[in-house]
C-alpha positions as CSV (number, residue, x, y, z in Angstrom):
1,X,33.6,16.5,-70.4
2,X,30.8,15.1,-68.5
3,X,30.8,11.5,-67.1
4,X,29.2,9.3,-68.8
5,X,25.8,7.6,-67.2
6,X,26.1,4.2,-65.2
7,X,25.0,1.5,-67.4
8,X,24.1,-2.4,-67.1
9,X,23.4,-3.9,-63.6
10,X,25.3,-0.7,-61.8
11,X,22.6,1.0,-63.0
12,X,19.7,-0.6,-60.7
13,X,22.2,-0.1,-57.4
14,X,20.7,3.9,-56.2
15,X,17.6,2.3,-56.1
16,X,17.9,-1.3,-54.5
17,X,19.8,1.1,-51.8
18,X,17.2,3.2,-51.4
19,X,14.1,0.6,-51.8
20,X,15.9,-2.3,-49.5
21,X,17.8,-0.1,-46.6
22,X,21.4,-2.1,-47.4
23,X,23.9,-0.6,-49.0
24,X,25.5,-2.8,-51.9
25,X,28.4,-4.2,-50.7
26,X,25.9,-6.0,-47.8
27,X,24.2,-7.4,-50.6
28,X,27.5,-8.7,-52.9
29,X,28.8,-10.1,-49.3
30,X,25.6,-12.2,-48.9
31,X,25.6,-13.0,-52.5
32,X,29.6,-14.4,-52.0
33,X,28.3,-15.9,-48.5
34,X,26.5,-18.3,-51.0
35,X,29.4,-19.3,-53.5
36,X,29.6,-21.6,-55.3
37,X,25.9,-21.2,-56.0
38,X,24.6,-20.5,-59.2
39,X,23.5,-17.5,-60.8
40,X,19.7,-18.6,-60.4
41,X,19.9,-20.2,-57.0
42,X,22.0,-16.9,-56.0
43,X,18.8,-15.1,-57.5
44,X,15.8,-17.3,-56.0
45,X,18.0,-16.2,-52.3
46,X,17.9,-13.1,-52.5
47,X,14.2,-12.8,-53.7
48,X,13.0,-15.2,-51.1
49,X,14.6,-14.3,-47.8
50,X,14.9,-11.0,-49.0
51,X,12.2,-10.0,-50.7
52,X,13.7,-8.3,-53.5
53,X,12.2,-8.1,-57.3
54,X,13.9,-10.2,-59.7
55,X,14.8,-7.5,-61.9
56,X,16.9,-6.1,-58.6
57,X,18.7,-9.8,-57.6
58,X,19.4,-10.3,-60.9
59,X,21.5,-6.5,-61.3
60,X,23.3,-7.6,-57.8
61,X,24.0,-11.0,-58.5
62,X,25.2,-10.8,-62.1
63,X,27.6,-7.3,-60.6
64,X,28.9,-9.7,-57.9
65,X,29.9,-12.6,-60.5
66,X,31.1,-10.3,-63.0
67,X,33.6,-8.5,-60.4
68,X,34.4,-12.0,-59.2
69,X,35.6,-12.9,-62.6
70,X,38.2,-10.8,-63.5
């Protein structure tokens, strides 16, 4: 059988790797640096002092929570 594709915000992670230098876990550790921030606010960071596109905060912060939760 062959594996199935990466799907949802795992998805975006080879390329916010490759476009911002970091590997992920750098980015979930800055995003849990933050807690108890919200999702937006956890967003607006990493787009502001980062520079990063929504569409790639967004995969990394919504990855982080998700993880978090279980």
């Amino acid at each position: 059988m062959s594996e199935q594709p990466v799907k949802g915000p795992a998805s975006y992670f080879p390329s916010i790797e490759k476009k911002y230098g970091r590997p992920i876990t750098e980015w979930k550790a800055m995003v849990r640096a933050r807690l108890p921030a919200k999702h937006m606010e956890l967003v607006t960071m990493l787009k502001t002092e980062h520079g990063m596109g929504h569409g790639h905060a967004n995969a990394i912060v919504a990855h982080t929570l998700a993880e978090d939760a279980k």
